[in-house]
N, CA and C atoms as an extended XYZ file, in Angstrom:
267
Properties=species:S:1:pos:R:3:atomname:S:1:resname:S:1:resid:I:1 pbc="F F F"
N       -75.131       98.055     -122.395 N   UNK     1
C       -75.704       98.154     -123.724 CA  UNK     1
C       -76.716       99.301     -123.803 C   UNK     1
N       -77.641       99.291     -122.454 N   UNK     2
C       -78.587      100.305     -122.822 CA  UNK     2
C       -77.485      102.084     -123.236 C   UNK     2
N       -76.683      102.134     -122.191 N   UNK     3
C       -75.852      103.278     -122.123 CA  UNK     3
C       -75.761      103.558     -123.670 C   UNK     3
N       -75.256      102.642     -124.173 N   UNK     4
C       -74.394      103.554     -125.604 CA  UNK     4
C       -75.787      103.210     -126.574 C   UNK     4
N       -76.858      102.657     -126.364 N   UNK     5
C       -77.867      103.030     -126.836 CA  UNK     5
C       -78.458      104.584     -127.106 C   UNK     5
N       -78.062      104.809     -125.689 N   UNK     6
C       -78.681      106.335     -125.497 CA  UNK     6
C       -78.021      107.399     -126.007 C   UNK     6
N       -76.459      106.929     -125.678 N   UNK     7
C       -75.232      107.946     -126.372 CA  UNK     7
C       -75.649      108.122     -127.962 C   UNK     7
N       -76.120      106.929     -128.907 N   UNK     8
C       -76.356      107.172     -130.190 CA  UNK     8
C       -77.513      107.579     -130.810 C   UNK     8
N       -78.561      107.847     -130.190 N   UNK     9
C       -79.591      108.777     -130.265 CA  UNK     9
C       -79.341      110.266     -129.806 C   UNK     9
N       -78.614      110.558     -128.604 N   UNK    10
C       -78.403      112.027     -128.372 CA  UNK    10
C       -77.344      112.563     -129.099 C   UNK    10
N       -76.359      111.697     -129.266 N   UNK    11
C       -75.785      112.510     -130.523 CA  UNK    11
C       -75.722      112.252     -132.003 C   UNK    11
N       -76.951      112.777     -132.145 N   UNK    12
C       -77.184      113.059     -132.976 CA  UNK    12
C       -77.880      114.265     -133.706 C   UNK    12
N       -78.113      115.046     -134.225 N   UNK    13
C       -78.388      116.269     -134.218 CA  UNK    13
C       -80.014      116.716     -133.795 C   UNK    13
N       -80.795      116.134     -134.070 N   UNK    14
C       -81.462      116.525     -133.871 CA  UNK    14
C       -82.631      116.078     -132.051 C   UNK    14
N       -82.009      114.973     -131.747 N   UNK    15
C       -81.900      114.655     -130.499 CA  UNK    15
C       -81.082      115.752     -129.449 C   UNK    15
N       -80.446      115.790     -130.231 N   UNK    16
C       -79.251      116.867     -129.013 CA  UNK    16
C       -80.024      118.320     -129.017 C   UNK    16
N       -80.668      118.695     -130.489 N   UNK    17
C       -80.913      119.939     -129.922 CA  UNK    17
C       -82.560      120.039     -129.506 C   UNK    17
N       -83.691      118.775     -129.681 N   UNK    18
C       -84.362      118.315     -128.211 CA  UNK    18
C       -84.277      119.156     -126.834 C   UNK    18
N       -83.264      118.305     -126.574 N   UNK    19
C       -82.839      118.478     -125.261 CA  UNK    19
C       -82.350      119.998     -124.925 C   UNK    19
N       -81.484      120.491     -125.905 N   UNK    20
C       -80.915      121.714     -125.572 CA  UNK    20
C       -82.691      123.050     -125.392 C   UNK    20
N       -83.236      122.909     -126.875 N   UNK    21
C       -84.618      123.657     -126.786 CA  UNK    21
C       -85.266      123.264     -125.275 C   UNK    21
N       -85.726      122.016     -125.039 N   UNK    22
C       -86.873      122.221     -123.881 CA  UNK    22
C       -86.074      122.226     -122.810 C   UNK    22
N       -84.446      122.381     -122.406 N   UNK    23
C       -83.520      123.609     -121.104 CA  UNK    23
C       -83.868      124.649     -121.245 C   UNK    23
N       -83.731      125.117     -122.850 N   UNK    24
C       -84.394      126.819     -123.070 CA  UNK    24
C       -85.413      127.374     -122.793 C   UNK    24
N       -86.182      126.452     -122.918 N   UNK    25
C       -87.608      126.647     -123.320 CA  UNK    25
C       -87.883      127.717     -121.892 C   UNK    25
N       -88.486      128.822     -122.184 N   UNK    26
C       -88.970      129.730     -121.408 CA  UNK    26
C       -90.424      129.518     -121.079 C   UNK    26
N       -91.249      128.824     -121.964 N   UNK    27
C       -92.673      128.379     -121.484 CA  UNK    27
C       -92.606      127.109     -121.406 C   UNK    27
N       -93.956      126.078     -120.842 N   UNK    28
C       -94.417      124.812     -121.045 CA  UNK    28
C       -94.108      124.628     -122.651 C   UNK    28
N       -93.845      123.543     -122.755 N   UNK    29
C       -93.577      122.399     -124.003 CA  UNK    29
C       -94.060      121.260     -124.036 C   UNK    29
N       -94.967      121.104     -125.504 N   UNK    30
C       -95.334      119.701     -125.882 CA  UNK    30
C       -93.918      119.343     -126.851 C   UNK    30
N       -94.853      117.703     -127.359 N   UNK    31
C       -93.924      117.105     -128.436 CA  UNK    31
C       -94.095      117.681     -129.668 C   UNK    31
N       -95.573      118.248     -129.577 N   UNK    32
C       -95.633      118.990     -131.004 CA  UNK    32
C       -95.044      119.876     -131.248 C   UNK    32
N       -94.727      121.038     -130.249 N   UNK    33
C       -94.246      122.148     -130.588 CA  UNK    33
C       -92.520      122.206     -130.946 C   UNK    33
N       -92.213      121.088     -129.729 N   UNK    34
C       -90.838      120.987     -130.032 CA  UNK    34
C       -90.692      120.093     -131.567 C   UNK    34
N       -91.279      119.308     -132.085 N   UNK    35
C       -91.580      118.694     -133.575 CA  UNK    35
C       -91.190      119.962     -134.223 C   UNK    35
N       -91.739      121.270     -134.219 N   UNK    36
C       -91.772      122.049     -135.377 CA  UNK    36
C       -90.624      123.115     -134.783 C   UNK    36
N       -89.960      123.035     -133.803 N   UNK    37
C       -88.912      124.042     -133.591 CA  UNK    37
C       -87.146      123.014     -133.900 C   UNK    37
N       -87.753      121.706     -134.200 N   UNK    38
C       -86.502      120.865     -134.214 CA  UNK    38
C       -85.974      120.265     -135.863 C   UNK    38
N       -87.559      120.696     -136.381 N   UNK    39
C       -87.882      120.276     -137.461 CA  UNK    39
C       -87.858      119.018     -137.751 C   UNK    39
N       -88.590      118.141     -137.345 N   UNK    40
C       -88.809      116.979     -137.361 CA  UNK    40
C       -90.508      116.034     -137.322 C   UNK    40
N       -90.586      115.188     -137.776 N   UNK    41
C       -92.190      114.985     -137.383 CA  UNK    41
C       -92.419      114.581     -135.934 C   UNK    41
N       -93.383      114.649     -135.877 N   UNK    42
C       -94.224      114.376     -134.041 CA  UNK    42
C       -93.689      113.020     -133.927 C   UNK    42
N       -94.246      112.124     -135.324 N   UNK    43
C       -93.653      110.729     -134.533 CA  UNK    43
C       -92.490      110.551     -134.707 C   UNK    43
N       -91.692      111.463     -135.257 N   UNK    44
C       -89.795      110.634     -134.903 CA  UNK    44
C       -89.952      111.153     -132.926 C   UNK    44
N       -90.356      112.523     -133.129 N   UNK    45
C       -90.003      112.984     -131.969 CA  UNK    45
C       -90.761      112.236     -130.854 C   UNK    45
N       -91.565      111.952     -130.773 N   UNK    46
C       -91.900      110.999     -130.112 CA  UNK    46
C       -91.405      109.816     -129.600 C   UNK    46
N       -91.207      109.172     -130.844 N   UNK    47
C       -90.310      107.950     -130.624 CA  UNK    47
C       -88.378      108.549     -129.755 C   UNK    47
N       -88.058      108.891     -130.087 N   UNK    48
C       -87.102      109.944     -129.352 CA  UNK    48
C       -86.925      109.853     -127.963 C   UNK    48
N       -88.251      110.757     -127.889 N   UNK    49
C       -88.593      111.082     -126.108 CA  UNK    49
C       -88.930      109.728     -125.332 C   UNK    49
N       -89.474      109.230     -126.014 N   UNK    50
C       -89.662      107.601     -125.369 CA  UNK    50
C       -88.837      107.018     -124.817 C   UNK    50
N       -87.092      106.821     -125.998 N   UNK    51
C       -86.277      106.735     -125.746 CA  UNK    51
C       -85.462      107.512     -124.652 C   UNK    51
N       -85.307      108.531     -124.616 N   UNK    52
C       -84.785      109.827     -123.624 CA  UNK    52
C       -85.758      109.705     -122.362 C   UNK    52
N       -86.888      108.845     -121.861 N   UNK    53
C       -87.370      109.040     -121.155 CA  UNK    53
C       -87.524      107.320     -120.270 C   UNK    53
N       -86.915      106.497     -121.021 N   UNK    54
C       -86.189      105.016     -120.270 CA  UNK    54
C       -84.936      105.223     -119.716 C   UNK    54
N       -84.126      106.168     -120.545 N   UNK    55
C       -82.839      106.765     -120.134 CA  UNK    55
C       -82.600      107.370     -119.087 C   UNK    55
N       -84.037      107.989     -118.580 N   UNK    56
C       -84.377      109.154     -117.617 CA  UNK    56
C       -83.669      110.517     -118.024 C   UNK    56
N       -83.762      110.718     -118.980 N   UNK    57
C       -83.904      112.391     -119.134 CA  UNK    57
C       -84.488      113.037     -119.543 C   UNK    57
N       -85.838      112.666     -119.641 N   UNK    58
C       -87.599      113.123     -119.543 CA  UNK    58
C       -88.260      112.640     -119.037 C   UNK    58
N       -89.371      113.295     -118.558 N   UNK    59
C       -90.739      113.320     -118.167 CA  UNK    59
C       -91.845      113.567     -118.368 C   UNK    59
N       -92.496      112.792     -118.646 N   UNK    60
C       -93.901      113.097     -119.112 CA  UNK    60
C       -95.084      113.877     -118.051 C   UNK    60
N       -95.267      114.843     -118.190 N   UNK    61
C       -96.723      115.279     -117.592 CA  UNK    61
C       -98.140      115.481     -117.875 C   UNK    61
N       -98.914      114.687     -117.498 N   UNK    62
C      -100.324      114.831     -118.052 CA  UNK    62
C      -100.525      115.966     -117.846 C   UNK    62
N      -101.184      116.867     -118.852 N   UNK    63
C      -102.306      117.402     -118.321 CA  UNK    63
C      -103.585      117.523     -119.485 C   UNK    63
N      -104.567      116.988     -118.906 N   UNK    64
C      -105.686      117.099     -119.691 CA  UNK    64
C      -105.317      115.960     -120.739 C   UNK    64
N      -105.752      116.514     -121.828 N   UNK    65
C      -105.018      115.572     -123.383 CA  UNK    65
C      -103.674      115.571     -123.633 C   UNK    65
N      -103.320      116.591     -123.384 N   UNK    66
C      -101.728      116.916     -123.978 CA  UNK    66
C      -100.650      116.433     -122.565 C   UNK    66
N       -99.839      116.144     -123.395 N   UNK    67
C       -98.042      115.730     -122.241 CA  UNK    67
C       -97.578      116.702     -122.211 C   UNK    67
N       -96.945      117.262     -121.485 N   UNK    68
C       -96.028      118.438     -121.183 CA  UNK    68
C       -94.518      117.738     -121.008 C   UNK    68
N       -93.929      118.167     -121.491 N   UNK    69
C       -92.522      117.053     -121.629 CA  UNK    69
C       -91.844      118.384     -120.564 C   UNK    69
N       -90.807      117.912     -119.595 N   UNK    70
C       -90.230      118.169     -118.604 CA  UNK    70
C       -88.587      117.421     -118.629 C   UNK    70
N       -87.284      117.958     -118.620 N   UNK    71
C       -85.996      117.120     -118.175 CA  UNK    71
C       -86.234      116.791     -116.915 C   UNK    71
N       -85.438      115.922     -116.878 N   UNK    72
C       -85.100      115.484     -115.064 CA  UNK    72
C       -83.784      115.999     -114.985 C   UNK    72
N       -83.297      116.113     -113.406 N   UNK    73
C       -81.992      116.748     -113.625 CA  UNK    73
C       -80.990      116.141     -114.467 C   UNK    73
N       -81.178      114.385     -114.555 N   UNK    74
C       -80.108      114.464     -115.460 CA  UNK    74
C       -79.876      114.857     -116.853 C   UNK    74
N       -81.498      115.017     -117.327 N   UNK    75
C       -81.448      115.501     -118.352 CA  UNK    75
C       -80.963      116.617     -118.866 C   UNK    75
N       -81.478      117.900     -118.081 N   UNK    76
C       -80.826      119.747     -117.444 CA  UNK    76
C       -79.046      118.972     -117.733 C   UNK    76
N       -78.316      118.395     -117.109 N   UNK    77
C       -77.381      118.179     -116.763 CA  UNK    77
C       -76.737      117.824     -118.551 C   UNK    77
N       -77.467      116.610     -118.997 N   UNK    78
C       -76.680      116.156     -120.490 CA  UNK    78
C       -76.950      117.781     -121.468 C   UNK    78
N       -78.395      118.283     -121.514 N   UNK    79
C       -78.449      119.336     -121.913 CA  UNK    79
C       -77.717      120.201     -122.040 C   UNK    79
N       -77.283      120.919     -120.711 N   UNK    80
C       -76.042      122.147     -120.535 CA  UNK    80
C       -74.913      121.678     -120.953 C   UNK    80
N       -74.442      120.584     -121.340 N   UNK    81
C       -73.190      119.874     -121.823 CA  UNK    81
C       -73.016      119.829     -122.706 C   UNK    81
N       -74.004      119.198     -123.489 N   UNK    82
C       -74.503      120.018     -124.508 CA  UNK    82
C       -74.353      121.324     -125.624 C   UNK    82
N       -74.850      122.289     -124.744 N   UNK    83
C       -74.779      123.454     -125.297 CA  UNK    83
C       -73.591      124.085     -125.078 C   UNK    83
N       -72.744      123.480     -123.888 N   UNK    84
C       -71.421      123.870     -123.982 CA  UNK    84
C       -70.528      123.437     -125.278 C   UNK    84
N       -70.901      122.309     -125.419 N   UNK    85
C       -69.528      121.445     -126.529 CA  UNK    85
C       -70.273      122.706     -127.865 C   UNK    85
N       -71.582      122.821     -128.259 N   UNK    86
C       -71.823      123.501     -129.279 CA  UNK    86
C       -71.323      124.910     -129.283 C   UNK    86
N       -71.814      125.590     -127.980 N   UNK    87
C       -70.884      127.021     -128.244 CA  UNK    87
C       -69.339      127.117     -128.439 C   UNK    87
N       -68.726      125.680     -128.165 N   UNK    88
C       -67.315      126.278     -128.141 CA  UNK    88
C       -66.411      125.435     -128.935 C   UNK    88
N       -67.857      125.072     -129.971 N   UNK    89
C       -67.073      124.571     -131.684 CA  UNK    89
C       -67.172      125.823     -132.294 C   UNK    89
């Protein structure tokens, strides 16, 4: 049950491209920043990552006040899969 829990949050659009941005992401990433590159509010995205992160395909990192959100490999892994099925619609 949890499985296709997770399947129906990541695909969905704006979950999927989450994941695809912070693979890209060339610097550190919060939830806020990815909020405004996904276009979405902090607390959907939040609530989201919460989800994506029981699933294990995030990680939270303290630092200071702010989380630094991080994939785990399996996350890298659903990510690039990801961006494959999209480039080659």
């Amino acid at each position: 049950m949890v499985k296709s829990k997770i399947f129906n949050v990541i695909f969905r659009e704006k979950p999927a491209m989450m994941l695809v941005e912070m693979n890209n992401s060339k610097t550190e990433i919060y939830a806020s920043n990815l909020a405004k590159i996904v276009d979405c509010t902090y607390s959907h995205v939040v609530k989201i990552l919460q989800q994506m992160q029981k699933s294990g395909l995030v990680e939270f990192e303290k630092q200071g006040r702010l989380k630094l959100l991080k994939l785990t490999k399996k996350g890298q892994d659903v990510a690039e899969s990801i961006n494959k099925i999209r480039n080659s619609l």
